[in-house]
C-alpha positions as a printed Julia matrix, in Angstrom:
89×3 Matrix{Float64}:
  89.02  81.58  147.54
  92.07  79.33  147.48
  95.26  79.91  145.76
  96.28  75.78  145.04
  99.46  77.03  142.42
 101.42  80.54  142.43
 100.25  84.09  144.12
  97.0   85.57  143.22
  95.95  89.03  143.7
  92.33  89.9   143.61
  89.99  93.03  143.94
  86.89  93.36  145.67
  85.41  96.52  147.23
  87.86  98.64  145.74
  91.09  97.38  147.12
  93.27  94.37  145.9
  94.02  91.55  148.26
  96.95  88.91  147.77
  97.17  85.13  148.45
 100.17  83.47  148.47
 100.09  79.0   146.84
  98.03  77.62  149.95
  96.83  80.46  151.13
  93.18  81.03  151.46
  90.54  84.27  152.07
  86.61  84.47  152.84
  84.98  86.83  151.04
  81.83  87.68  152.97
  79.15  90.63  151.94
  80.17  90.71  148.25
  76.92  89.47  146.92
  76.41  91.2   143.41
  79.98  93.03  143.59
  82.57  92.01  140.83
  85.85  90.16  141.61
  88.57  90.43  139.7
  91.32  88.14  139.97
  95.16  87.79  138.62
  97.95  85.58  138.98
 100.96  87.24  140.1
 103.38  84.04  139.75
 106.3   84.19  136.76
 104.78  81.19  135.47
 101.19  79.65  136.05
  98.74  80.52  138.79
  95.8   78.28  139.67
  92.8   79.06  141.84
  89.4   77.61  143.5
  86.58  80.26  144.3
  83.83  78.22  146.38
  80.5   79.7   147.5
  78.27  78.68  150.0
  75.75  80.37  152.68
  77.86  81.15  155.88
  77.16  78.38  158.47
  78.53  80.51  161.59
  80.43  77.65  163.28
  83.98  77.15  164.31
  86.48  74.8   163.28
  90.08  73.68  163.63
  92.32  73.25  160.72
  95.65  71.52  160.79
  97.04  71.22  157.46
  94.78  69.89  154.86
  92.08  68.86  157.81
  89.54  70.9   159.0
  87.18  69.63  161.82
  84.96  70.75  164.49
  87.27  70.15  167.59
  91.09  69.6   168.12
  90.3   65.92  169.06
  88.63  65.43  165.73
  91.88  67.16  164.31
  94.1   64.75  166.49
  92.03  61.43  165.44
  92.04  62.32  161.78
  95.54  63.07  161.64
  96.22  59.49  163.74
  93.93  57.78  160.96
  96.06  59.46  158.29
  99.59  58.33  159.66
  97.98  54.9   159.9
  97.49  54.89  156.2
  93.81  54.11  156.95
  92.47  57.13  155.02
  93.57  55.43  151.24
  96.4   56.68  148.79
  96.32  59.03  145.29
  97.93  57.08  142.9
């Protein structure tokens, strides 16, 4: 779960949880268990809940990058400051 806009609290296993904007949480072992979720921002709050099987493998993250190895973290971040990975207009 990823918390993109405002704080989010959310309750799993009978105890609440909160995630601050960029903040993020696996959830692992809750198959069949409800979630509940709520914004605790003065204005809006805006979430992402992904699922996937757990692939068991470690990573790097740096920012908004997450690779396999530092050096992939290092060359991706070189790419981006060289404007070579495009623009949002």
């Amino acid at each position: 779960m990823y918390s993109v806009e405002g704080d989010i609290e959310f309750h799993v296993r009978g105890e609440w949880f909160s995630l601050h904007q960029g903040e993020s949480s696996a959830i692992d072992g809750a198959e069949g268990e409800a979630l509940t979720i709520r914004g605790k921002s003065s204005s809006s709050s805006h979430f992402a809940v992904l699922s996937g099987e757990t692939i068991n493998e470690n990573f790097v993250q740096y920012g908004p990058f997450a690779m396999s190895t530092q050096q992939e973290i290092d060359e991706v971040v070189a790419r981006y400051n060289a404007g070579e990975l495009g623009s949002l207009v």
